[in-house]
GULUMTOR-444698 format. One record per residue (C-alpha): y negated, x, z negated. Coordinates in pm, whole numbers, padded with zeros to 5 digits, always signed. Layout:
<recs>
YXZ
...
</recs>
This chain:
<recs>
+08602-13181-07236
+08922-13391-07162
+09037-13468-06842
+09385-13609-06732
+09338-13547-06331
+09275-13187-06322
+08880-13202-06230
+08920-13390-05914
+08758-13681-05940
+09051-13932-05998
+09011-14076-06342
+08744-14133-06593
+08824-13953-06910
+08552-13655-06851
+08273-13916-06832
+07934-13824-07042
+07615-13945-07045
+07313-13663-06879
+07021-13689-07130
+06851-13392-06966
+06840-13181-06607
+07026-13416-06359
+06798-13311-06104
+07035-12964-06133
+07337-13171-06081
+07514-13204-05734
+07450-13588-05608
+07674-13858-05713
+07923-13951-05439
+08060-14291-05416
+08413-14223-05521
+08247-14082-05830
+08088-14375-05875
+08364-14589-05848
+08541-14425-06131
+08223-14437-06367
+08261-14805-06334
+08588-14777-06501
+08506-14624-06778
+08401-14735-07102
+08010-14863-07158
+07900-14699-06825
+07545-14638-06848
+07318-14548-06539
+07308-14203-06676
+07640-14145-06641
+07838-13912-06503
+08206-13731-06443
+08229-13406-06620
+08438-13274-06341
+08167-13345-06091
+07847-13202-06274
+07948-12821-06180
+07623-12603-06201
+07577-12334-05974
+07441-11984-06148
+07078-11985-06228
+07019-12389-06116
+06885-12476-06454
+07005-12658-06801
+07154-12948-06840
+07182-13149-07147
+07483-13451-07180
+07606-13732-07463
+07991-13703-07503
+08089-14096-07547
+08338-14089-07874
+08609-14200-07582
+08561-13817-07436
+08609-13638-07754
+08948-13472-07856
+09032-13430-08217
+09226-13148-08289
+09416-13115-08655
</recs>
């Protein structure tokens, strides 16, 4: 999953969509939040890659890359 910031919350280019298991996810902060509403068609199941770390054993989680997030290689 691409992400220009490192995986610290400052940009939008991890974003996905959680179809499944959010309830395993850590909450959404506000400065999370913020960023979601920069990116493109946020939806109110979305979330930062960066941010949706599981911990060992939580659970599964299932997510919608938006075309935006996707990286084509050659």
């Amino acid at each position: 999953l691409h992400h220009n910031c490192g995986m610290v919350c400052a940009c939008s280019t991890c974003h996905l969509y959680v179809d499944k298991g959010e309830e395993h996810l850590p909450e959404l902060t506000d400065k999370e939040e913020d960023f979601i509403d920069r990116a493109r068609n946020p939806k109110l199941n979305s979330r930062l890659g960066c941010q949706c770390v599981l911990e060992e054993g939580t659970g599964t989680v299932e997510v919608t890359l938006p075309d935006q997030s996707l990286i084509h290689g050659d």
